[in-house]
C-alpha positions as CSV (number, residue, x, y, z in Angstrom):
1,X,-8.5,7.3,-16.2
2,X,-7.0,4.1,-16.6
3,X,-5.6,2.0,-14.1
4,X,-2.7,-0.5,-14.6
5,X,0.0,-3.0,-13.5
6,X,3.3,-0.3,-13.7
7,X,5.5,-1.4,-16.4
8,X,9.3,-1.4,-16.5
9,X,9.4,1.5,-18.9
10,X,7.1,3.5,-16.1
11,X,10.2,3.0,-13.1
12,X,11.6,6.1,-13.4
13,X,8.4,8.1,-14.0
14,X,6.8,6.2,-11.0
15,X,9.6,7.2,-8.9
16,X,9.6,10.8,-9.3
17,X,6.0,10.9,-8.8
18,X,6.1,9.2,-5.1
19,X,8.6,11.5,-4.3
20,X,6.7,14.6,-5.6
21,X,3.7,13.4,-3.9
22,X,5.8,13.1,-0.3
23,X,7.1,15.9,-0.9
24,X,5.0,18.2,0.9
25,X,3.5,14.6,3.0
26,X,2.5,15.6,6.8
27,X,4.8,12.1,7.6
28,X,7.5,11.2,5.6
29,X,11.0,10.1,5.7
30,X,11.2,11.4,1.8
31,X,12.9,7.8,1.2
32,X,9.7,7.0,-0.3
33,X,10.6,6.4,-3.9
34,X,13.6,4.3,-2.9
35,X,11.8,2.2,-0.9
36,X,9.7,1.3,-4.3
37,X,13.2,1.0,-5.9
38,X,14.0,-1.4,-4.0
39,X,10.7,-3.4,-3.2
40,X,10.7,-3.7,-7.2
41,X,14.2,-5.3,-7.6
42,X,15.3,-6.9,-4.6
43,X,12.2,-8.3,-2.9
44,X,10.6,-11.8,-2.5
45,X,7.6,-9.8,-1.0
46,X,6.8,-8.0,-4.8
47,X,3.9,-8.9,-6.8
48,X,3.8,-7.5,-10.1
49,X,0.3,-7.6,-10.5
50,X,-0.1,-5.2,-7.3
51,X,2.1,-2.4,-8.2
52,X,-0.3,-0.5,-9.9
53,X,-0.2,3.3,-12.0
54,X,-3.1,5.1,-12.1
55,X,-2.4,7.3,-15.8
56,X,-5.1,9.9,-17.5
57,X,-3.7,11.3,-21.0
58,X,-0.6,9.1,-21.0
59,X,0.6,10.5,-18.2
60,X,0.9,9.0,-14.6
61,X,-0.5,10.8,-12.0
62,X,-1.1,8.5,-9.2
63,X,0.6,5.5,-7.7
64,X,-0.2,2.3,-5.2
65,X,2.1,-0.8,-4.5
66,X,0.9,-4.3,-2.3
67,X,3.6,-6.2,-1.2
68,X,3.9,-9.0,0.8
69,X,4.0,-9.4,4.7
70,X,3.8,-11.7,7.5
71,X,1.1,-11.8,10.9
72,X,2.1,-14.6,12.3
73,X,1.8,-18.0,9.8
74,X,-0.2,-16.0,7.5
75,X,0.9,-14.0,4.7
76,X,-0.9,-10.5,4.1
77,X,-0.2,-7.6,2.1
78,X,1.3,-4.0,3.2
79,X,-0.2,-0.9,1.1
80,X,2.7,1.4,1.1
81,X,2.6,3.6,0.0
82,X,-0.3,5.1,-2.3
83,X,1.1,8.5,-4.4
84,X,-1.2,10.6,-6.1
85,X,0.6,13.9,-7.5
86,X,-0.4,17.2,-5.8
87,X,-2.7,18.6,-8.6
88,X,-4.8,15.5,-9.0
89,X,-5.6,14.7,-5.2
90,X,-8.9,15.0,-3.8
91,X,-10.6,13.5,-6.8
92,X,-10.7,10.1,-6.4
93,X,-7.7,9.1,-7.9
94,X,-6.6,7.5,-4.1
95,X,-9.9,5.1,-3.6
96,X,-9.9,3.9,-7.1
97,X,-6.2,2.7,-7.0
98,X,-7.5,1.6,-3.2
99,X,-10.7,-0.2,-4.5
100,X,-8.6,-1.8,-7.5
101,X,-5.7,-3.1,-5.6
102,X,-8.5,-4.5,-3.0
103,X,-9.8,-6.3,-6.2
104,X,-6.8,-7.9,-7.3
105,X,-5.8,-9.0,-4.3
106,X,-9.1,-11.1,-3.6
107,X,-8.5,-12.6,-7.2
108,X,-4.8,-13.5,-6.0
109,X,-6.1,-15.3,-2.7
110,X,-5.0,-12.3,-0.1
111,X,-7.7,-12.1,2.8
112,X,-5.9,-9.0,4.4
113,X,-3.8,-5.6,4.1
114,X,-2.1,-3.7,6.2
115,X,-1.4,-0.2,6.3
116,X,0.4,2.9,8.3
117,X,-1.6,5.9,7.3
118,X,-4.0,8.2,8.2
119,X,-6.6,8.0,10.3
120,X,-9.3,9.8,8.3
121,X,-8.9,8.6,5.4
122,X,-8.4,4.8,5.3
123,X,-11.6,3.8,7.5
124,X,-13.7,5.1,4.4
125,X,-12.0,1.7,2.7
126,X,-13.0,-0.8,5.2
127,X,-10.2,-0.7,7.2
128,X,-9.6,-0.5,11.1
129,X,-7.4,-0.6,14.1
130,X,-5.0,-3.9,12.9
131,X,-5.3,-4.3,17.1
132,X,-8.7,-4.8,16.4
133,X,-8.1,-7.4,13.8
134,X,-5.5,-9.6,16.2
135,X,-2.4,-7.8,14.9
136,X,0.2,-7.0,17.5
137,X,2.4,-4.1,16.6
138,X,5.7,-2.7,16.9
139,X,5.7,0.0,20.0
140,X,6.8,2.5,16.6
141,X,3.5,1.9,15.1
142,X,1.3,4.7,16.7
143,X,-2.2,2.5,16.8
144,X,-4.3,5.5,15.4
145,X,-2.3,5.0,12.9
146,X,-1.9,1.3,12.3
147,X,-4.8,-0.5,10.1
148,X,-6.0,-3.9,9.0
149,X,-8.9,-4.3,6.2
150,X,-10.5,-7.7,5.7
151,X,-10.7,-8.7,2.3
152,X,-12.7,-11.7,2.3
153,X,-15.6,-12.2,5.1
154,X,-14.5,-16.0,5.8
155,X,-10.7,-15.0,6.4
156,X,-9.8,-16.9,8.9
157,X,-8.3,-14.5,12.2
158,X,-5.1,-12.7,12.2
159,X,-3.0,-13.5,15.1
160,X,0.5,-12.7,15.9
161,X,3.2,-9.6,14.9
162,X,3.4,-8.3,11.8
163,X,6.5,-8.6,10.0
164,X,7.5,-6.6,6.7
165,X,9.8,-7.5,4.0
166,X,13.2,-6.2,5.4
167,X,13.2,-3.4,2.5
168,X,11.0,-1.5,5.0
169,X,13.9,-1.5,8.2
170,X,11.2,-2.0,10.3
């Protein structure tokens, strides 16, 4: 398997494979896809570099994007979402496009990320109750919910509300 920064020739592709992978998704709006849309071409909170395809025979079956965010002064990232198609989840394909993005974002000077998801399966990545972490929430963020992972061991505190690029309507 090889994981990669998404190209523009992979938009479309990238696309319909969020929305496959929501399709069926315990908690989703099934807006997914067009939330990448338009993270990818109308946001200052994109970063190339973190918009990553996870692709085994030349074809793409999973999907993670890092964008940017705001707790208080500092600038974090959001994780949202992380797509893996139907037929290729449960083996692994989710915690290497986890582990990777984590990776990149160290090299690019990010101490934290954010993420609504669930709450089995992102504490096996280092990540906990943003509460926990000095993140006050939205009363729509159910806290079980609603996780911060530390990135860098000398990151200084969080503080303050998070704030997402307004491609989120949050």
């Amino acid at each position: 398997m090889l994981i990669r920064p998404e190209q523009p020739q992979d938009y479309q592709q990238v696309e319909q494979l969020v929305q496959t992978a929501f399709a069926s998704a315990e908690y989703s709006d099934g807006q997914e896809q067009t939330l990448v849309a338009n993270l990818r071409h109308n946001s200052q909170a994109f970063i190339p570099a973190l918009s990553l395809v996870a692709e085994i025979d030349q074809q793409l079956v999973g999907y993670i994007l890092f964008t940017k965010a705001q707790v208080g002064a500092q600038t974090v990232l959001a994780l949202a979402p992380l797509a893996v198609l139907p037929e290729y989840q449960q083996q692994g394909i989710g915690k290497q496009l986890i582990q990777r993005g984590h990776q990149i974002a160290r090299q690019l000077g990010y101490n934290y990320v954010l993420v609504l998801g669930h709450e089995h399966y992102y504490p096996k990545f280092g990540y906990q109750p943003a509460a926990s972490l000095g993140v006050t929430v939205s009363a729509d963020f159910p806290p079980a919910n609603f996780f911060a992972c530390r990135l860098l061991a000398l990151a200084v505190p969080l503080q303050g509300t998070v704030t997402y690029a307004p491609e989120f309507g949050l």
